[in-house]
N, C-alpha and C positions, 0 to 999 in steps of 0.2 A: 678672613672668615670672621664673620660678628658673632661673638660668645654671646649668649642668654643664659642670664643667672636666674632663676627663681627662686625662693624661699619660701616653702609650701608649708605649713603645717599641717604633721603628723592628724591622716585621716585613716578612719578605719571602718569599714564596709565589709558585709557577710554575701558573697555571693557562689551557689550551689554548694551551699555547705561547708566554704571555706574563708576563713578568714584572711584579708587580705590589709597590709598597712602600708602606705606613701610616705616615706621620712622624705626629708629637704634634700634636694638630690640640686644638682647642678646640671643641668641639661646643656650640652655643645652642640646645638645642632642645625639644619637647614627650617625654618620656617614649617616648609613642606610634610618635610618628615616631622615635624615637632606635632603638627596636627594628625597625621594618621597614626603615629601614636597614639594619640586623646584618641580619635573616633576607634582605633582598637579593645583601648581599656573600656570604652564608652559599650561598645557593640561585645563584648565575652562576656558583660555580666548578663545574666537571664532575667526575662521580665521578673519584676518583685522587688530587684534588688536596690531600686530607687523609688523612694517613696510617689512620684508622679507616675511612674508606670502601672501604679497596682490597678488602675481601672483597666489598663489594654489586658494586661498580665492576666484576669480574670477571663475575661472576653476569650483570649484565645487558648487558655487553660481550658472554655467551656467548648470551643470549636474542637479541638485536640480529643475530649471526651467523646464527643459524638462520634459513635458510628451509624453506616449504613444497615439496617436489616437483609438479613443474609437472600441469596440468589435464589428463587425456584426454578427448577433445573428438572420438572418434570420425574418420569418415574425411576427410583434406586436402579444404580449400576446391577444388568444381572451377570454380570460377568464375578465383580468383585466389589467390596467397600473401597471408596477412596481414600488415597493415601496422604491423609493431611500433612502437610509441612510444619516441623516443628514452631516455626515463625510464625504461624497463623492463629488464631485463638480458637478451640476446641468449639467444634460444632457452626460454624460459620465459615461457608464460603466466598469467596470475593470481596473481602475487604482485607487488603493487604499493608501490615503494618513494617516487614523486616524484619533485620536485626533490633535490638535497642536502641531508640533515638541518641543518637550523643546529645543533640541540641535541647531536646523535650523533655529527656530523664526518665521518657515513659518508654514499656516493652510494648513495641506492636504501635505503639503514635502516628498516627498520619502524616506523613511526609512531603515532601516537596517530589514530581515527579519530573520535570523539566523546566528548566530556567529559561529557555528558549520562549516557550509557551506566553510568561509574561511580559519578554523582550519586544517580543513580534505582534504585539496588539491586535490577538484574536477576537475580533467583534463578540460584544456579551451578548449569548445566546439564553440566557435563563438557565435557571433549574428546572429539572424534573422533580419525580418522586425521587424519594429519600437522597436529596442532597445532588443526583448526578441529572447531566445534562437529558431533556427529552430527548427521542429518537427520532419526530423529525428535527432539531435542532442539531442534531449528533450530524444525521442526513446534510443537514444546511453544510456546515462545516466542511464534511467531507465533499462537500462540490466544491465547495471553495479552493481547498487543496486540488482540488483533481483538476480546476482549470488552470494552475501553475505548473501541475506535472505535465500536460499535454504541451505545456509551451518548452519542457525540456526537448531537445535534440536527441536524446537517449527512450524518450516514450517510444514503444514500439507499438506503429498503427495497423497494425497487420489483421487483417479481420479473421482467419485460418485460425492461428494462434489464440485470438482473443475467444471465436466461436469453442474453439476445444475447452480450456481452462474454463468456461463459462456451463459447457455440457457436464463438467466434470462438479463442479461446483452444484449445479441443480441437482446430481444425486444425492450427494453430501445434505442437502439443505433437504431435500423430500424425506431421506432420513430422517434430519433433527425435526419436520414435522410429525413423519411417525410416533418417533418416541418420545415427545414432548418435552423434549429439550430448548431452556430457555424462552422465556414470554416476549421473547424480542423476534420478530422477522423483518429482516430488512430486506432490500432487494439487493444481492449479491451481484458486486461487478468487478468481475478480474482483470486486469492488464497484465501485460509483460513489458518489461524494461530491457533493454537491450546495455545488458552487463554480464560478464564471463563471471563475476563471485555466485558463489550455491549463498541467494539470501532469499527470501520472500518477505513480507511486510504488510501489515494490514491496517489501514485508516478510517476515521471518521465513519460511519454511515452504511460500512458494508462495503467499501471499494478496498483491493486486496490487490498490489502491486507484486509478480514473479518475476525473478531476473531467470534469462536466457539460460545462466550458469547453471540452476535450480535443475531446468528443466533437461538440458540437456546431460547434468552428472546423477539424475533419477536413472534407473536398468529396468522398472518396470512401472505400468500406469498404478499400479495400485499404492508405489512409494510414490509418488507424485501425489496423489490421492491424500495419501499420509499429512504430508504436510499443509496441502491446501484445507485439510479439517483440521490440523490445529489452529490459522488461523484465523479459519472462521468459529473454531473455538471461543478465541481469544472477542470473536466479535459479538457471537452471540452469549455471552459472559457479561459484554458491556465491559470491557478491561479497561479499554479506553478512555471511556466518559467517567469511568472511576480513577482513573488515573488527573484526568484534566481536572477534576471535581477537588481532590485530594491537594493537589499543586495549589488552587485557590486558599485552601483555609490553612496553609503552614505560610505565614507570613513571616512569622519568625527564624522557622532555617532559614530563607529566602535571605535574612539582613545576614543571621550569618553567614552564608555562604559569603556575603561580600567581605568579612571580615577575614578571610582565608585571599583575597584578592588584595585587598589593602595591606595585609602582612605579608606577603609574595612582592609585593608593590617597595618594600621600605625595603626587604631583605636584598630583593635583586638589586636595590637603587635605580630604581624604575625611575623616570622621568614622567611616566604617563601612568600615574594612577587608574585612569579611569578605564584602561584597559587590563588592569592587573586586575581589577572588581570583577571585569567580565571573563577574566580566567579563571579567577577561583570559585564565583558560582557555574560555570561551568563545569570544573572538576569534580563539586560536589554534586552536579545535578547527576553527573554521571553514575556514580559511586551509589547513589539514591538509584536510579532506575535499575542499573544492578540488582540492587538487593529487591526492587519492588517485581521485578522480570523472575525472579528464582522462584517466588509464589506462587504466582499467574501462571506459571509455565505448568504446575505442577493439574492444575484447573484447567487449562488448554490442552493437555495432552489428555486427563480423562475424558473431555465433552467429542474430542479428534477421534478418540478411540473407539466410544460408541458412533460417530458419522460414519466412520471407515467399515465399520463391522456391517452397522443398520444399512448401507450402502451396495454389501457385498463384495467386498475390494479385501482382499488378504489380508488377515490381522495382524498377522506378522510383519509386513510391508512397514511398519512404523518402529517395530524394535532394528530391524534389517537397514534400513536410511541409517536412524540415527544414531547407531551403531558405528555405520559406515564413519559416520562425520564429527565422532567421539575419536576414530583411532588416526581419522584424519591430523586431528587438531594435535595428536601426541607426535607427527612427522616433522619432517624439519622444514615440509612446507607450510609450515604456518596454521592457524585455528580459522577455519574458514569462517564466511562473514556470519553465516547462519547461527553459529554456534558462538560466535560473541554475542549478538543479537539475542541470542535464543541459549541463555549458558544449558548445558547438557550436566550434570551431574549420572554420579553411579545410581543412586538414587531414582532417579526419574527414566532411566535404562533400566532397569528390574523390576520397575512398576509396568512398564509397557510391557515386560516377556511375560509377568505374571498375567495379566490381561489378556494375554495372546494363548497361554496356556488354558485357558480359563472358556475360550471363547470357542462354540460349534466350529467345527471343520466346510469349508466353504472351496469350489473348483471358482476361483474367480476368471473372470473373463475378459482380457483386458482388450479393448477396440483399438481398433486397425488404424485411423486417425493418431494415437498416443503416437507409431514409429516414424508418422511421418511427420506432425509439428516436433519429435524430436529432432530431426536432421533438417528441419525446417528452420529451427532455431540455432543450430550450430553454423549454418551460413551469415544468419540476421544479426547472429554477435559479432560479426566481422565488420570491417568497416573500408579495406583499400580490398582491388585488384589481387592485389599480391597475396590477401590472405586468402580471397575465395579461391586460389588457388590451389594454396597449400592445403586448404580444408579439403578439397577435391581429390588430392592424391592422397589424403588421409583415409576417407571414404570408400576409393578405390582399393587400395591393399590393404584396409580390412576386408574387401569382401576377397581378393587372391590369397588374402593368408588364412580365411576362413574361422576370422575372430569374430566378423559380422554378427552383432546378435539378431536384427533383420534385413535380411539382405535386401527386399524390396525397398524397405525404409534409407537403406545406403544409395540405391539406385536414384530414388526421388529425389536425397539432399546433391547427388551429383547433379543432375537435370536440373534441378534449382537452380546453382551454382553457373552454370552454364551458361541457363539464362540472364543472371545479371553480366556475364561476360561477355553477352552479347555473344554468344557460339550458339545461334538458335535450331542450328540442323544438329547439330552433335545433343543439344539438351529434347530435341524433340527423340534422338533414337536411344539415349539414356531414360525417357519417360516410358518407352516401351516397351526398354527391358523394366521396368520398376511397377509396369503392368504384369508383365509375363509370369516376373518374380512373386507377386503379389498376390494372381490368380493360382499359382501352385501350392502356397503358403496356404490361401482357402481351403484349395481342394483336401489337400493333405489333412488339415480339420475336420473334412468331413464335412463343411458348409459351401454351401452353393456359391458359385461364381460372383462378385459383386465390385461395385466399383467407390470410389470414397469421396467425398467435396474435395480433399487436396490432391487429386489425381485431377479430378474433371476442370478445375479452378484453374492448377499449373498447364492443362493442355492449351486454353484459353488465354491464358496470359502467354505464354509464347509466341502464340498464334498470331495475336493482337502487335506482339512489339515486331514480328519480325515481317509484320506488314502483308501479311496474308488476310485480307478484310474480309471474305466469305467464309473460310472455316473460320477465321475469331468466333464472330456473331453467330457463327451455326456453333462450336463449342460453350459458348459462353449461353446461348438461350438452352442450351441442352443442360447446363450444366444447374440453370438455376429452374430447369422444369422439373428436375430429379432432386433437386435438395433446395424446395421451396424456402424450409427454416435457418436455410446458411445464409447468415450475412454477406458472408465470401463469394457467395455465387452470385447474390444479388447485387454486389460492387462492383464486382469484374464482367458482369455483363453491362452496368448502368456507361463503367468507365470505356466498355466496347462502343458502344454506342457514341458518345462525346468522341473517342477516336475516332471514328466513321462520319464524324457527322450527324448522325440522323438523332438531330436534336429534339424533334417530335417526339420520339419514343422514349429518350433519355427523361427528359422531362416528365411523361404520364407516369413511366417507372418510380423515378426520383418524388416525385407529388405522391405516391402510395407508399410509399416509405415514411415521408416525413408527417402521413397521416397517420401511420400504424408505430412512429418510433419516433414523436420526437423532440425528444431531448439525445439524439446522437447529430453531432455537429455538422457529419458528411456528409449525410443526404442532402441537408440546406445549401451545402456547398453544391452537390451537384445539382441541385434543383435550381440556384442561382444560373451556374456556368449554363445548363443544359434553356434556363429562361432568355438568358444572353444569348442566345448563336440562334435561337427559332424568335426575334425580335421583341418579347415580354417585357419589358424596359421596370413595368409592376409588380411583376410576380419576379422577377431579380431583386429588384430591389428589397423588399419585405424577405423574400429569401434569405440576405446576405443579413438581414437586421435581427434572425434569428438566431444565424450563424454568430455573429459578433455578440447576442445577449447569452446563449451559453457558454462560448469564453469568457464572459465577464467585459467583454470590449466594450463598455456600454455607451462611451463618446460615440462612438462608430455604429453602434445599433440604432441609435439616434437620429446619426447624420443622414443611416439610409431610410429611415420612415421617413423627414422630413424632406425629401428629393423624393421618396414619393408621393408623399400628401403635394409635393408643390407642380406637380405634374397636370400638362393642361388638359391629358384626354381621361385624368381618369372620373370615374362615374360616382353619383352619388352614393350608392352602397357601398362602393368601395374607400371611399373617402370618409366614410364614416367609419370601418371599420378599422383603416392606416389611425385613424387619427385617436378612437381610444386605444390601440396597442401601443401607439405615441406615449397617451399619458401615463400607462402602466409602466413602460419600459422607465421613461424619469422619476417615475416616484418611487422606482426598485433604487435606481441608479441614486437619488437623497438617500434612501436608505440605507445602503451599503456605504455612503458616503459618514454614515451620520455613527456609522460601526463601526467603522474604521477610527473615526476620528475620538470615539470613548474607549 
């Protein structure tokens, strides 16, 4: 081992208030460590404490100062006053400072909200007004994300599922137009994820990710309800873009957080520093979103409260969840994900009963669709044979032990289940009972006989796989004559069709879709396939180039305009029109090139 002697003279520097002095030390040590040393002592003093820093030290004293002008959020809660968090500064809401900065010295300082955010070189989208990103920039973003999650395995493309969270959400949102909640309308798009955790998540732009868990550990639509307007709370808030906006002007935690990585780094005898950096700002980011989630939550359940109410959906339905998923978290099953995600304090539980006390008495009503994407969902979280079995006889003897909370809705998840087990006569005479059951459960209400998209959708899809080609196509056009606004019916008749053949029809279908919708990927998709098999070699081609330009494939969006620009029979107007979508598609395709790469 090589000793390094130094002899340093006795230095003395004032940083956050303390005095600090270096006598002549004898240092023993590796190279390595002798420098993350230095960049430690270098990185704990706060700007000021070196005479060259006082120009930054200023600069980001003056960023640190700034805040946002507070939210208009339309007219005063008439239920109750909201209940500010003590973190927040009086009379302002949405800008969210925490606890007291360790790093900044200041109460309420603007923080760092993810470390990730800077790692992963989010194309610079601009400012908006006061400091945070515009909303369609916020929009830009969150498509960007959204074509990464749909390439996840776990995206659930299920159009039933997506149509119901999406019905549900449009009350919510005609709500927050009612009562003039938040100056932002975005266009709302919910997914489901196929994950067994109770989590929901809300991104960029108004797209609002539910896992399967969510949905199927809800007991009633209106807790469901509950939390799909907190996060659209959280969106119409703009949480987000103040959160991204925030992360940008704290440069300073950002170096410290590394200084918590390079000290983990020499402590462990780390070999590889530069993974101990991306541990400790990682640790810190977390610790940070913490505290900036404990604010914002308190903001997202007032704005959730008034959707839920203005909506008509049980007030209670949000003390009643999250209630649920408070005494959950104290079992020895662990703090479900929601509730890490979304910390629950006592606090923010007694604010929601007082509101619910507070608020008119209402018979909500919850639709016949909620029981069956629930049991719809408890199949889709599965993933072998073996489980939609067991899901099957779970199904079953709840309805023989008469724990059933809807029995038609248990009938239907059986019948589903069936069908992917390919038992198509047993899941056609479980759809029947899951009718019979269905029609009684009406009557018994007092309302008229009626039938639902996920009855008419499931008749159809069994029909189709078990190779019955007359009823399919007679189900499936029945089904999307009755429920013209279901995506679901307009799928599974497009995809009847493409099954049968009759790629004529598939195609005029698929061409009125991608006229009235499109920016959804599928119809392109069918409009391609259905172009392919009735011999369109052009209208597949520019199909598939649309298809590949909303996942962001843009090489491949490319490749198919020009195979069709290079085609010998196609005609002059058409050749004109491949060839400016040509240019548009590549100068999207620089673009995004040229954002990535800043």
């Amino acid at each position: 081992m090589i000793t390094i002697t130094l002899y340093l003279p006795a230095i003395l520097f004032r940083a956050a208030g303390v005095d600090f002095r270096l006598r002549p030390i004898d240092l023993a040590m590796r190279p390595k460590r002798f420098l993350a040393a230095l960049l430690s002592v270098a990185l704990i003093a706060p700007p000021g404490a070196f005479p060259q820093s006082r120009g930054n030290s200023s600069l980001l004293s003056l960023n640190a100062q700034s805040a946002e002008p507070p939210l208009v959020s339309g007219p005063t809660d008439i239920y109750a006053d909201p209940i500010v968090p003590p973190d927040i500064a009086q009379g302002v809401f949405g800008v969210y400072g925490g606890a007291q900065s360790r790093f900044s010295g200041q109460s309420g300082a603007n923080t760092s909200w993810r470390a990730p955010l800077v790692t992963q070189q989010l194309p610079d989208l601009g400012n908006g007004g006061a400091g945070s990103l515009t909303p369609q920039a916020e929009r830009k973003l969150g498509e960007r994300v959204m074509r990464e999650l749909r390439r996840d395995p776990d995206y659930l493309d299920d159009w039933l599922v997506r149509d119901y969270l999406n019905s549900v959400a449009a009350k919510l949102a005609a709500a927050a137009n009612a009562l003039y909640i938040g100056g932002y309308r975005p266009d709302f798009d919910l997914f489901a994820v196929r994950d067994a955790q109770i989590n929901a998540f809300s991104l960029p732009g108004g797209f609002i990710g539910v896992n399967t868990g969510l949905i199927v550990t809800t007991q009633t639509e209106s807790e469901l309800a509950s939390v799909l307007g907190h996060e659209m709370g959280h969106v119409l808030q703009r949480h987000i873009s103040r959160m991204i906006t925030t992360g940008e002007r704290s440069g300073y935690a950002a170096l410290a957080a590394v200084l918590f990585g390079v000290l983990a780094g020499v402590l462990a005898h780390s070999g590889d520093l530069g993974s101990a950096i991306a541990i400790g700002g990682q640790a810190y980011a977390v610790d940070n979103q913490l505290r900036f989630s404990r604010s914002a939550e308190h903001e997202a359940d007032r704005v959730g409260f008034l959707l839920l109410a203005g909506a008509g959906y049980d007030p209670y339905a949000m003390t009643t969840f999250f209630g649920r998923l408070d005494r959950a978290s104290m079992s020895d099953a662990g703090v479900p994900a929601y509730a890490r995600t979304h910390p629950l304090t006592g606090e923010r539980i007694a604010d929601m009963e007082d509101r619910a006390r507070r608020a008119p008495y209402r018979q909500p009503h919850q639709a016949s669709e909620y029981g069956f994407v629930r049991a719809r969902s408890r199949l889709l979280q599965e993933h072998s044979s073996g489980e939609y079995t067991d899901e099957i006889s779970r199904l079953r003897s709840e309805i023989e032990d008469r724990t059933a909370v809807n029995v038609a809705a248990n009938w239907y998840g059986i019948a589903f289940g069936q069908m992917l087990l390919e038992r198509y006569d047993e899941a056609a005479a479980s759809l029947a009972q899951c009718r019979a059951a269905f029609v009684t459960g009406e009557q018994t209400e007092g309302e008229p006989a009626r039938s639902s998209p996920s009855l008419d959708v499931l008749a159809a899809d069994i029909a189709r796989r078990a190779g019955r080609d007359d009823e399919a196509v007679r189900l499936a056009g029945f089904a999307q004559q009755r429920w013209p606004q279901s995506n679901a019916a307009i799928d599974m008749h497009i995809r009847t069709l493409l099954t049968l053949r009759r790629f004529a029809e598939a195609q005029a279908l698929a061409q009125k879709e991608t006229l009235a919708h499109p920016d959804q990927p599928a119809w392109w998709l069918y409009l391609a396939q259905a172009s392919a098999g009735s011999g369109d070699a052009l209208t597949q081609h520019r199909a598939m180039a649309e298809k590949f330009a909303l996942e962001g494939a843009w090489p491949s969006a490319i490749r198919q305009l020009k195979d069709a620009r290079d085609m010998k029979t196609i005609g002059y107007y058409d050749l004109a029109t491949v060839d400016a979508r040509l240019h548009e598609l590549e100068s999207r395709y620089k673009e995004e090139r040229l954002d990535e790469k800043s």
